[in-house]
N, C-alpha and C positions, 0 to 999 in steps of 0.2 A: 692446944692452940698453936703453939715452937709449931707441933709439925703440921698441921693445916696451912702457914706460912710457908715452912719451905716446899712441901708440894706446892700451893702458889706459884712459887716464884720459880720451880723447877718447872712446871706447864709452861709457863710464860716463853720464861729461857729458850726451852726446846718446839714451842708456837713457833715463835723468832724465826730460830732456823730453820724449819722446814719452809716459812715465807717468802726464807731468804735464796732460799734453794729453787723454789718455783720459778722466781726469776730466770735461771741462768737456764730451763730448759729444754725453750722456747730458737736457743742457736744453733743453725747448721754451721757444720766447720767446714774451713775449705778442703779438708782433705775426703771425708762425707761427698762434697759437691763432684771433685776428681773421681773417687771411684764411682758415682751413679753414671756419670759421663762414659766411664771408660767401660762400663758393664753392656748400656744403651748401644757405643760403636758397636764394641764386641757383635753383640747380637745382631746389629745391621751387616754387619760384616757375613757373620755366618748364615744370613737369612738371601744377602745377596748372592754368599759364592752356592748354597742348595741353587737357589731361583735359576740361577745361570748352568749349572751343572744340567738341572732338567730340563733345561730350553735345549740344550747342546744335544744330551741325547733324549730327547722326543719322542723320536720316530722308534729307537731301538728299546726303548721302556713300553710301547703299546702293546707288543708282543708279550708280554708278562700276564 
């Protein structure tokens, strides 16, 4: 019966916190939000100087 009880109350215990734990994750941090941002430029960045490179040369890449 002793240990019926404290397995009880050690489930409970450790119910608890994992409840308590679910909570917290659910939040983006700010520093998360800065690097998706900075990944997103990044990318636009390198999507724009290609875009622009093969506008430039056009004419001298159809020969390939």
């Amino acid at each position: 019966m002793k240990l019926a009880v404290r397995l009880s109350v050690a489930l409970r215990s450790h119910w608890q916190t994992i409840k308590d734990q679910e909570k917290d994750r659910g939040d983006i941090s700010i520093t998360t939000i800065i690097i998706w941002v900075a990944a997103v430029a990044g990318a636009l960045v390198i999507a724009g100087t290609i875009g622009v490179v093969v506008t430039k040369y056009n004419g001298k890449l159809s020969g390939i």
